[in-house]
N, C-alpha and C positions, 0 to 999 in steps of 0.2 A: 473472603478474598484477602489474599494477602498486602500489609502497606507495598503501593511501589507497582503492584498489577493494573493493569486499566486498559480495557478493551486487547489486550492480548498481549500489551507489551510492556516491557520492564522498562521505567523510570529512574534512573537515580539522580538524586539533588545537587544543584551546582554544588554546595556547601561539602555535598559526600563525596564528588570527584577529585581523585587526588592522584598524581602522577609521581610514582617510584621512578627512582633511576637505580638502575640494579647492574650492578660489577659483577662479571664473572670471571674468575679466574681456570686456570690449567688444569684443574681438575674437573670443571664441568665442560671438559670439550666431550666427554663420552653423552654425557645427558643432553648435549647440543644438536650434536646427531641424532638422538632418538626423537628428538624433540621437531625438527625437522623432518623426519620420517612419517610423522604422526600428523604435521602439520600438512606435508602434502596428500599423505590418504584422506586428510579431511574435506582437502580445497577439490580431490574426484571425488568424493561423493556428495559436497556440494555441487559441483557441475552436472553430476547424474541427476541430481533432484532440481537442476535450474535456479539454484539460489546464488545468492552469495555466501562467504563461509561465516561472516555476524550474522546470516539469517537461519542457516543452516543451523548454530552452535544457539540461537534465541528458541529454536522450536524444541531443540532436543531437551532445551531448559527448563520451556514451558511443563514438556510431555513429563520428565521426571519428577517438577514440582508438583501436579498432577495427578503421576502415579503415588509420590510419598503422602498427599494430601498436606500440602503449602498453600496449593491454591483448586478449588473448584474446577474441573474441565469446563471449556468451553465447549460451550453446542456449535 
């Protein structure tokens, strides 16, 4: 099991929380829009599966870390 796994969910440490502030300028108005685009295909198909879209983006997490062997499946 990987550090940071426990009972199914991801832990990170006060100490490793760290809040960017991120400037974007006039050229990423195109990637802003895709970015948006993606963010709301996300937030339906978390609604199709009844989550929220952190709970949504923790499973696909779990499932990938999983499939690459990061961490053990869960039963």
């Amino acid at each position: 099991m990987c550090p940071g796994h426990f009972l199914g969910k991801f832990h990170i440490a006060p100490s490793e929380r760290k809040v960017r502030r991120v400037e974007y300028s006039s050229s990423t108005d195109a990637n802003n829009a895709g970015d948006l685009r993606l963010k709301e295909i996300a937030q339906k198909a978390a609604e199709r599966d009844q989550r929220s879209l952190s709970s949504l983006v923790e499973k696909l997490l779990t499932e990938y870390c999983e499939k690459i062997g990061l961490i053990k499946p869960s039963k």
